[in-house]
C-alpha positions in Angstrom: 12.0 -16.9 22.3 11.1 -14.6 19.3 10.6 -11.0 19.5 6.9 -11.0 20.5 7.7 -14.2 22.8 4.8 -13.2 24.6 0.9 -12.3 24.3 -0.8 -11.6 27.1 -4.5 -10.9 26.1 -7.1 -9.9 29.0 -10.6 -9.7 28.8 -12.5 -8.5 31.2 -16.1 -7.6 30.8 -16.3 -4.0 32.1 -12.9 -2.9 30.5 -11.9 -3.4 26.3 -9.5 -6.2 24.8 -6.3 -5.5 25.6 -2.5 -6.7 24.1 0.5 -6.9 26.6 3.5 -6.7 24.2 7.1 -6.6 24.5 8.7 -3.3 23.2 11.9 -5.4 21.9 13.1 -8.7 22.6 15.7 -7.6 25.2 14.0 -5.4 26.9 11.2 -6.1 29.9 9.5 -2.9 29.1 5.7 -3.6 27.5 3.4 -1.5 25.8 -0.5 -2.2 25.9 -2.6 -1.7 23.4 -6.1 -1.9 22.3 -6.7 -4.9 20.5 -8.0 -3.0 17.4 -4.8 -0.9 17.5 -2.7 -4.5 17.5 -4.7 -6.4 15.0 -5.6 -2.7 12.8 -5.1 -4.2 9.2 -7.1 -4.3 6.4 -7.6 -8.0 6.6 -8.2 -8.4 10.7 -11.4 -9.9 11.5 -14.8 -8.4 12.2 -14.9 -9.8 16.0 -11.8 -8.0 16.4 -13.2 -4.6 16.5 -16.9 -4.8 19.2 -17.7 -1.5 19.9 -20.7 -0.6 22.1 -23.8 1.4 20.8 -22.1 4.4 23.1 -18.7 4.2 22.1 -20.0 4.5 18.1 -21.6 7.8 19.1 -18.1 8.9 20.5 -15.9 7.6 17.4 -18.5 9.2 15.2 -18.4 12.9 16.9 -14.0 12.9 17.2 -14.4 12.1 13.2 -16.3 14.4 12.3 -14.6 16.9 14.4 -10.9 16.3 13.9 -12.5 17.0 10.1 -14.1 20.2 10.6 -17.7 19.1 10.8 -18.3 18.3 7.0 -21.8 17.9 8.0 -23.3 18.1 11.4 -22.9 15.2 14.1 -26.6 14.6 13.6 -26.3 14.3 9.9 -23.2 12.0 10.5 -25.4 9.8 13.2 -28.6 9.7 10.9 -26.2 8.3 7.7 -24.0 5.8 9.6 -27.8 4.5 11.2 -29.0 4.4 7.6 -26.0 2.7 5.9 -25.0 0.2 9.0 -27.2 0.3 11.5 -24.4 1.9 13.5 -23.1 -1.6 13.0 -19.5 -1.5 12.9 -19.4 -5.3 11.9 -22.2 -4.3 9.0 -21.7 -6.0 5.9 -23.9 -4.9 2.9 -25.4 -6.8 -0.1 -22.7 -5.8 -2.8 -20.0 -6.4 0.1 -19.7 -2.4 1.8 -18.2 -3.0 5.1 -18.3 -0.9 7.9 -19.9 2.1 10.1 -20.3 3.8 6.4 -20.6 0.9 4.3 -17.1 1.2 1.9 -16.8 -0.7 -1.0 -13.2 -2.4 -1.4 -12.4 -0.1 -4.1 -13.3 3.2 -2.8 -11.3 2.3 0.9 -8.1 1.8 -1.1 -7.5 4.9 -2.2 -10.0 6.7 0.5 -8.0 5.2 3.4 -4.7 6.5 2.2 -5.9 9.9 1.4 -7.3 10.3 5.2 -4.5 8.3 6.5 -5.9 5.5 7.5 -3.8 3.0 4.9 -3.9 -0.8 5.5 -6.5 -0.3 8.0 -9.7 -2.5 8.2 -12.8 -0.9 7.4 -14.6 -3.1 10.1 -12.4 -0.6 12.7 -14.7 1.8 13.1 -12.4 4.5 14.3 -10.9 4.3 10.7 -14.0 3.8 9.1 -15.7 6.5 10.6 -12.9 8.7 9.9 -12.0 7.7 6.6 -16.1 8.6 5.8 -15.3 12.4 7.4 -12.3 13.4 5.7 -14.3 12.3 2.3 -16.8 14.4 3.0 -14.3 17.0 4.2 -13.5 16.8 0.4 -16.2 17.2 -2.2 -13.7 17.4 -5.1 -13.4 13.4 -4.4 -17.4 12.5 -4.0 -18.2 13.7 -0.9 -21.8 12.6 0.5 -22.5 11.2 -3.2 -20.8 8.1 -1.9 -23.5 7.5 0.5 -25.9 8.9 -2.0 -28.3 6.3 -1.2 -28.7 7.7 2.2 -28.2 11.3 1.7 -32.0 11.9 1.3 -32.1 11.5 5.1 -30.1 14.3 6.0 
């Protein structure tokens, strides 16, 4: 049996996806994870990361918080609604993905800077947080990447 012999995935409707993995191959110790944290790259699937309307509100606020409060948690709530939908599975017209709508080009270098490389921007943990630490930094853009949006703040 290989190293990850064995995937134990349970879904139950009151509690999130969760991954039963083996820590190392000779060992009967497991670690569970979230399956977002399992499945976190930048090329995991949409479906992989439902989030409930509730939970958004919660990623949002510890995002914006860890970063300071670049702009208020209202501000933060009335541009993810205007940019997704608070959607985390939101894909726009020129192909922005995510809570805050990132463009492939601008989560490649974003996500690194805020630590969030190789993530997906359809987790919106990462996304979320990826979209506070650039605001956190106006020398990079700042809310001119959502300017679009901004006029609701």
């Amino acid at each position: 049996m290989g190293r990850l012999h064995c995937l134990l995935i349970t879904a139950l409707a009151s509690l999130p996806l969760l991954v039963t993995v083996p820590v190392h191959a000779d060992e009967s110790t497991e670690e569970t994870l979230l399956w977002s944290q399992r499945y976190a790259s930048e090329f995991a699937a949409p479906e992989m990361f439902w989030t409930s309307t509730l939970d958004v509100y919660q990623i949002i606020w510890e995002a914006f918080e860890a970063q300071g409060w670049p702009i208020t948690y209202n501000q933060a709530v009335r541009l993810a609604r205007c940019e997704s939908g608070l959607n985390p599975q939101a894909v726009g017209a020129a192909g922005e993905v995510g809570l805050f709508q990132f463009t492939t080009s601008t989560w490649s270098w974003a996500s690194e800077g805020a630590g969030f490389a190789g993530h997906s921007r359809y987790s919106p943990v990462a996304n979320a947080s990826v979209a506070a630490w650039l605001m956190a930094h106006p020398e990079l853009g700042g809310l001119r990447h959502w300017a679009a949006c901004t006029w609701r703040l």
